[in-house]
C-alpha positions as CSV (number, residue, x, y, z in Angstrom):
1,X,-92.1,180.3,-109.1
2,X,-95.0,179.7,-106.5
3,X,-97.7,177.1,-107.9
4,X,-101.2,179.0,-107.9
5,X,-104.0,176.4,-105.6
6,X,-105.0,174.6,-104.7
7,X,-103.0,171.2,-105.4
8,X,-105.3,168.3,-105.4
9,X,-103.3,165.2,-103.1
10,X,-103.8,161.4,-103.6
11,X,-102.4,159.8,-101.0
12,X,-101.6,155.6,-101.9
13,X,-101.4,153.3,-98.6
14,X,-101.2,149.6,-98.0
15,X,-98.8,147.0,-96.6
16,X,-95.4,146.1,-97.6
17,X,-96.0,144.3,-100.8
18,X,-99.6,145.0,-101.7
19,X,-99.2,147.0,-105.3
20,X,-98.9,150.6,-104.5
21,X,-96.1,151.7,-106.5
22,X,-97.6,148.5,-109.5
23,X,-100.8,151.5,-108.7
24,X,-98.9,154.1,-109.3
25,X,-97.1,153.2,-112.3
26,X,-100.5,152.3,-113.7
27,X,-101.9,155.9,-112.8
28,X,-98.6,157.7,-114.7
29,X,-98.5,155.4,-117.9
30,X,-102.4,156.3,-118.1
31,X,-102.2,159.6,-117.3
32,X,-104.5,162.1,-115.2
33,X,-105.2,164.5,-117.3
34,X,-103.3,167.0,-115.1
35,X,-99.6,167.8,-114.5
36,X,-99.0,165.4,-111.8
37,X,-96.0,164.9,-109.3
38,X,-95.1,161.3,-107.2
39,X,-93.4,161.7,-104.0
40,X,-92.1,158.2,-103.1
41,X,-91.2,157.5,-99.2
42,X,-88.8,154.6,-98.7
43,X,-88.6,152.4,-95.5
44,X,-84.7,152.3,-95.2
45,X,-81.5,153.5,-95.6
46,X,-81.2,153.2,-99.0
47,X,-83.7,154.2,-101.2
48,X,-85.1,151.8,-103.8
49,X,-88.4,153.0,-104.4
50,X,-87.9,155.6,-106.4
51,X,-86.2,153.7,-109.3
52,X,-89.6,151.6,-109.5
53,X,-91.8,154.2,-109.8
54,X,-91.9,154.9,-114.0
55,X,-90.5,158.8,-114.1
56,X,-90.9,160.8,-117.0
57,X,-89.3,164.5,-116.7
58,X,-88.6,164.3,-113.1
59,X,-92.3,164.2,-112.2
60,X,-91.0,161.4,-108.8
61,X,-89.3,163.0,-105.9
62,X,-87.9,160.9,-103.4
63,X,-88.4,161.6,-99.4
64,X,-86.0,161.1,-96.8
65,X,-85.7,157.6,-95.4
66,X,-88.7,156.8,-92.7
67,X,-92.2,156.8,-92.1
68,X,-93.7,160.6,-93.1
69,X,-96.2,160.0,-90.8
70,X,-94.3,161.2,-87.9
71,X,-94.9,164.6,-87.2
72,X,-96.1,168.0,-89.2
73,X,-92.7,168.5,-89.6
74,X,-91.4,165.9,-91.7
75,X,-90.4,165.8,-95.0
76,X,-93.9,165.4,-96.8
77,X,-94.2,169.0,-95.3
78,X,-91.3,170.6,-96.1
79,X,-91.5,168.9,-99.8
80,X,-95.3,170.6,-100.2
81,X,-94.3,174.2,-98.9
82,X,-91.8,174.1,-101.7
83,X,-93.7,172.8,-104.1
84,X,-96.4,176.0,-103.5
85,X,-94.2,178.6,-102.6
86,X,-91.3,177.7,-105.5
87,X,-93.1,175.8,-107.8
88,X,-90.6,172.7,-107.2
89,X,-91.9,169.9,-109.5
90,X,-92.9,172.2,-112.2
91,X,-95.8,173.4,-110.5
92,X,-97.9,170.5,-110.5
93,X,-102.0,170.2,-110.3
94,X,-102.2,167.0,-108.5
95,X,-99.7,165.4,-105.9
96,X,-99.4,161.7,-105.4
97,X,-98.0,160.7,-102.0
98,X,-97.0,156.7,-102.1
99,X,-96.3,155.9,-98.3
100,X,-94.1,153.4,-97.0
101,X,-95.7,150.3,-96.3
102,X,-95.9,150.7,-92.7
103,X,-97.3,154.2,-92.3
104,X,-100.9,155.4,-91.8
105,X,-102.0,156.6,-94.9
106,X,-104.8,159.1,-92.8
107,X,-102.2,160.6,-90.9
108,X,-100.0,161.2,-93.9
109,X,-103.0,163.1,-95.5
110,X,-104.0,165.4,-92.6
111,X,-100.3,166.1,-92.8
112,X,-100.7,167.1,-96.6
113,X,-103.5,169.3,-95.6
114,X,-101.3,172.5,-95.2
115,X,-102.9,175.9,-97.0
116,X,-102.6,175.5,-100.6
117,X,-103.5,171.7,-100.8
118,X,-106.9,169.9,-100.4
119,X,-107.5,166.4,-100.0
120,X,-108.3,164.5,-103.3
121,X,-108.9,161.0,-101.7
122,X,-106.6,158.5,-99.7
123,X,-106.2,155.0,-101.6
124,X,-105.4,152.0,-99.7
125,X,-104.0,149.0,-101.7
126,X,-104.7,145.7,-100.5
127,X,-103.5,141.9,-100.9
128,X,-106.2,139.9,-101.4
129,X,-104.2,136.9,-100.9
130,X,-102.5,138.0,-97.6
131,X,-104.4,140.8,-96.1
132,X,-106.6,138.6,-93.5
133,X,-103.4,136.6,-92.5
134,X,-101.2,139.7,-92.0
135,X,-104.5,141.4,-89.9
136,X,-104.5,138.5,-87.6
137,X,-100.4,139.0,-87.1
138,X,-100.0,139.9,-83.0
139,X,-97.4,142.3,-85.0
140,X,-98.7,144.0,-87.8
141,X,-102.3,143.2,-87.6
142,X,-102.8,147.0,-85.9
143,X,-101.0,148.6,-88.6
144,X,-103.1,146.6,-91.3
145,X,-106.4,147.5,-89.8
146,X,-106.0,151.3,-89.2
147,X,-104.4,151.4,-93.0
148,X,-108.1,149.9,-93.9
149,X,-110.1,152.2,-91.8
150,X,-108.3,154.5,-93.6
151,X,-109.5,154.3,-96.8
152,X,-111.5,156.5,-99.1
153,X,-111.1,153.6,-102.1
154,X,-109.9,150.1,-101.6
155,X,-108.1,148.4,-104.4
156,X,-108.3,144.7,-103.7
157,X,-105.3,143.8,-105.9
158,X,-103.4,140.4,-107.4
159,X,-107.1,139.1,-107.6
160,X,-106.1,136.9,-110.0
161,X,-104.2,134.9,-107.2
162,X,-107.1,133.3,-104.9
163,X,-110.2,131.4,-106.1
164,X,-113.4,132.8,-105.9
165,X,-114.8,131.9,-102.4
166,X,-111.8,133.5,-101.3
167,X,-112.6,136.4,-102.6
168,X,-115.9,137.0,-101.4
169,X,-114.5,136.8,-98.1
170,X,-111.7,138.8,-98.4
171,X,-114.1,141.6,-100.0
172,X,-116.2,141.3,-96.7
173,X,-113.7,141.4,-94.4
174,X,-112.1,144.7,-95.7
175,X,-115.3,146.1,-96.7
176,X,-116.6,145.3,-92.7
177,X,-113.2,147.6,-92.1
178,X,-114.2,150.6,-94.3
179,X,-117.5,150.2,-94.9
180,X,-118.0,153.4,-96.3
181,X,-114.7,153.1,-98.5
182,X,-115.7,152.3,-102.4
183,X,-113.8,148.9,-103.3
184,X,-112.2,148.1,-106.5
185,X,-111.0,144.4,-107.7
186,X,-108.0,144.1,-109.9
187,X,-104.1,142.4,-110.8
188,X,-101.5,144.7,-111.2
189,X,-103.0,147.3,-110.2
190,X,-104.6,148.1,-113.2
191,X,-107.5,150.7,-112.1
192,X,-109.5,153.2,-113.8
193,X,-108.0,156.4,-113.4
194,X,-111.0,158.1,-112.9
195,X,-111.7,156.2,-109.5
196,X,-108.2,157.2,-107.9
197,X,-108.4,161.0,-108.2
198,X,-112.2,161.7,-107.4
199,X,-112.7,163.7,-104.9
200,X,-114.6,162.2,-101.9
201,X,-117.3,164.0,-99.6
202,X,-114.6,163.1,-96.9
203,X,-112.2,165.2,-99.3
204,X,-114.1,168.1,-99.8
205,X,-114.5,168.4,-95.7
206,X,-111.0,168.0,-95.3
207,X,-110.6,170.9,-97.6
208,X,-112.8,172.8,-95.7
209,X,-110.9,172.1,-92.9
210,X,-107.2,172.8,-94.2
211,X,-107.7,176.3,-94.4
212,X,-107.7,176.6,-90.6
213,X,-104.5,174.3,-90.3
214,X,-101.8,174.8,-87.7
215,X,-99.1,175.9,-88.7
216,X,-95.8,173.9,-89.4
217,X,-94.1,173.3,-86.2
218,X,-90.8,171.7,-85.0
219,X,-90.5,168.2,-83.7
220,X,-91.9,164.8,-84.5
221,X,-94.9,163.4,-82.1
222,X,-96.5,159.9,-81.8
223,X,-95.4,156.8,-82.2
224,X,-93.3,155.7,-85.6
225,X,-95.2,153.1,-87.3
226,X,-92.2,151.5,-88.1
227,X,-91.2,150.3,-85.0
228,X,-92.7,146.7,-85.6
229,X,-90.6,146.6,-88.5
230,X,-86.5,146.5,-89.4
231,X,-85.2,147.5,-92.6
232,X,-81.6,145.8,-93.9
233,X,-80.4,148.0,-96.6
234,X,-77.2,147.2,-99.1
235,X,-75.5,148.9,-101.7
236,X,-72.9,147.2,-104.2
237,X,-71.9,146.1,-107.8
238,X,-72.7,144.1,-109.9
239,X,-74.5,140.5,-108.5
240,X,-75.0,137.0,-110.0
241,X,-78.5,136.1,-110.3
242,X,-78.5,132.6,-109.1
243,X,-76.4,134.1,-106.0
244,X,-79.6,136.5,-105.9
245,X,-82.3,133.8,-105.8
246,X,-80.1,131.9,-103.2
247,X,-80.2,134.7,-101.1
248,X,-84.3,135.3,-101.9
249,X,-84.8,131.7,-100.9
250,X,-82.6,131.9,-98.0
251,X,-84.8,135.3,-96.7
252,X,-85.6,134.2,-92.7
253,X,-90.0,133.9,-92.3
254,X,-90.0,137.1,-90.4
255,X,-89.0,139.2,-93.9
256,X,-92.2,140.7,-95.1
257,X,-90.6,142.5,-98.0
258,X,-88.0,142.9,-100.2
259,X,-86.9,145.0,-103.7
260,X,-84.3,145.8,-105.3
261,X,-82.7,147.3,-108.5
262,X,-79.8,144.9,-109.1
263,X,-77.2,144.8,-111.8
264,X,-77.1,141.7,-113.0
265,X,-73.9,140.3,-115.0
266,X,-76.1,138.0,-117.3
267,X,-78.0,141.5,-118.0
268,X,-75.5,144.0,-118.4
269,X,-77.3,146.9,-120.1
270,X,-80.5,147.5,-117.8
271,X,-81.4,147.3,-114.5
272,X,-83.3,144.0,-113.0
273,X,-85.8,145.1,-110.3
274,X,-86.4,142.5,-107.7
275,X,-89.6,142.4,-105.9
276,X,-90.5,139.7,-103.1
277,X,-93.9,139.5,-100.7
278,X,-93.3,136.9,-98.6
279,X,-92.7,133.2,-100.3
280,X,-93.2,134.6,-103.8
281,X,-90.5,136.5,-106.3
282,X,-90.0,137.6,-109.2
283,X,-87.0,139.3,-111.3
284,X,-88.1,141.7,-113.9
285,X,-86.2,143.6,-116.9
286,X,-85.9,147.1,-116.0
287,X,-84.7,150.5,-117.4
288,X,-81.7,150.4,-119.4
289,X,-78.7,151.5,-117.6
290,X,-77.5,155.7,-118.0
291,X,-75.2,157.5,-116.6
292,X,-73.2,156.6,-113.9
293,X,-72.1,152.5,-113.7
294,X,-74.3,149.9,-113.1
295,X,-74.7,149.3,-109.1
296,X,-77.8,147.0,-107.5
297,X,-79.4,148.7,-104.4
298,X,-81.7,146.3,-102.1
299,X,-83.8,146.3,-99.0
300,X,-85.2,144.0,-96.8
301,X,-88.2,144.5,-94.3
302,X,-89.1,142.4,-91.8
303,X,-91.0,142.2,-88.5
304,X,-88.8,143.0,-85.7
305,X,-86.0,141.0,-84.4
306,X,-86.4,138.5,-87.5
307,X,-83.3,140.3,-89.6
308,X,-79.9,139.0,-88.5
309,X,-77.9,141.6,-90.7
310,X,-74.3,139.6,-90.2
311,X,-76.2,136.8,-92.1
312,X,-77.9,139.2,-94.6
313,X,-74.5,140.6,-95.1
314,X,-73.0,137.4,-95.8
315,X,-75.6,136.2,-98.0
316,X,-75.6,139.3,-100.5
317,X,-71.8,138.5,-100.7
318,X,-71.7,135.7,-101.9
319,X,-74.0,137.0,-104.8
320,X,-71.4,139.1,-106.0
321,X,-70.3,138.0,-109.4
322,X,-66.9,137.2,-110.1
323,X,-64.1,136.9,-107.6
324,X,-63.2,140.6,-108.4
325,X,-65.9,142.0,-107.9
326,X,-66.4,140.3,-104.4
327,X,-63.3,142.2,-103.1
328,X,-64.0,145.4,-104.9
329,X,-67.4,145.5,-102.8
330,X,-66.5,144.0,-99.7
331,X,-64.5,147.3,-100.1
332,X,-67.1,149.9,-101.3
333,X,-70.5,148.2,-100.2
334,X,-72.5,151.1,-97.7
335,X,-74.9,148.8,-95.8
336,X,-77.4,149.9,-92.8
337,X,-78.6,147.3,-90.7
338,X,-81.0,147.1,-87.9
């Protein structure tokens, strides 16, 4: 079943740990008014995203590990030809891209703009308590700055976290970044809907300028925006949650990021997601477990060189809970380290 066009896109950037997928959650529970479809892009080998992002009726679709910004034949692409030609999704009227942390949410949307799509604004989420630190980073402080340039509407999330003076500043500093972006304040990402999916001036040139796109070609070109960044990934059983907040306090300075979906033996009948920005973390009750058995899956990000996965790997370990357990995963545990 081919979907009839065009398919509006909504493309969510921002750094590792600013709110997108809190954003995007927001955006499903309150509804758009259209049939809408997520596609979530994990940075690592084992995808975590996904089981954050609230699905109802398989309306979240998960791309391949990476950054989709690399090259018009990436995933993002070959997810969106289906999604016109076959109707994969369930034919949906509006596509929300949510980008790794460390791509460029402008390059992920000129990628979007194959025949069939147009441009329905690019979103960049940002931190209002870290986003002039991490732009001043020798590191990541070129990522952060193109993400802002990017943006079409900037939500200045976790408000609720500096003072007021701090705030004014912050809102001058991104707003001197995009200062033709429209900028939103809020915590938790709680924005009216109506501001994420209305389509720009910049949107409706981009439209325009989609129907002469080129054509999907073979081979990724630039540079991958992830190459500032390594990703520890780690798959196992069941963990103990003081072993967990060991390991969260033991993260090294260079780790950015980190979430997880975690079985947790004191909670043995839903998930526990895990989500840490730097210094702070929190563990939250999740979806009740179906199906298969319980099993935790957790990534780390961190600026380059600052993961030692040996250490990582020995740290998860001894959060497994229960001595049989520990030998059960030291024998199944898939992990993917830098």
């Amino acid at each position: 079943m081919s979907v009839s066009g065009p398919i509006d896109v909504v493309v969510v950037g921002g750094y590792l740990g600013a709110g997108k997928t809190t954003l995007v959650n927001h955006l499903l529970r309150e509804g758009t008014g259209r049939r809408t479809l997520v596609l979530v892009n994990d940075f690592g080998s084992v995808a975590v995203d996904d089981a954050l992002v609230d699905s109802r009726d398989g309306d979240v679709l998960t791309l391949a590990n990476g950054c989709v910004c690399c090259g018009m034949s990436s995933p993002l692409v070959e997810m969106l030809v289906q999604i016109r030609d076959e109707g994969l999704g369930g034919g949906p009227e509006l596509v929300v891209v949510e980008t790794s942390g460390v791509a460029d949410p402008e390059t992920v949307a000129r990628h979007a703009m194959i025949p069939g799509f147009r441009r329905d604004g690019v979103v960049v989420v940002v931190d209002a308590e870290t986003v002039r630190r991490r732009a001043a980073d020798p590191i990541v402080g070129r990522s952060i700055e193109r993400q802002l340039r990017a943006a079409e509407l900037l939500v200045l999330n976790k408000v609720d976290l500096v003072d007021r003076a701090t705030l004014a500043a912050v809102r001058d500093f991104v707003a001197g970044r995009a200062p033709r972006a429209g900028i939103v304040e809020t915590s938790r990402g709680e924005v009216p809907v109506a501001l994420l999916t209305g389509r720009s001036s910049a949107g409706k040139k981009a439209e325009r300028a989609s129907h002469a796109s080129a054509p999907v070609d073979a081979g990724p070109t630039g540079r991958h925006d992830g190459s500032d960044h390594d990703a520890w990934s780690w798959r196992g059983g069941v963990l103990d949650r003081a072993g967990v907040l060991d390991f969260v306090e033991a993260l090294p300075e260079g780790a950015v990021r980190a979430k997880g979906v975690l079985a947790l033996a004191d909670a043995p009948d839903r998930a526990t997601i895990l989500q840490v920005v730097g210094r702070r973390h929190e563990l939250l009750a999740g979806r009740a477990w179906e199906g298969d058995p319980p099993s935790s899956r957790l990534v780390v990000i961190g600026l380059r060189g600052s993961l030692d996965g040996d250490a990582l790997d020995a740290g998860i370990a001894s959060s497994v809970a229960g001595p049989r357990s520990r030998e059960r995963d030291r024998e199944d545990t898939t992990r993917s380290r830098p």
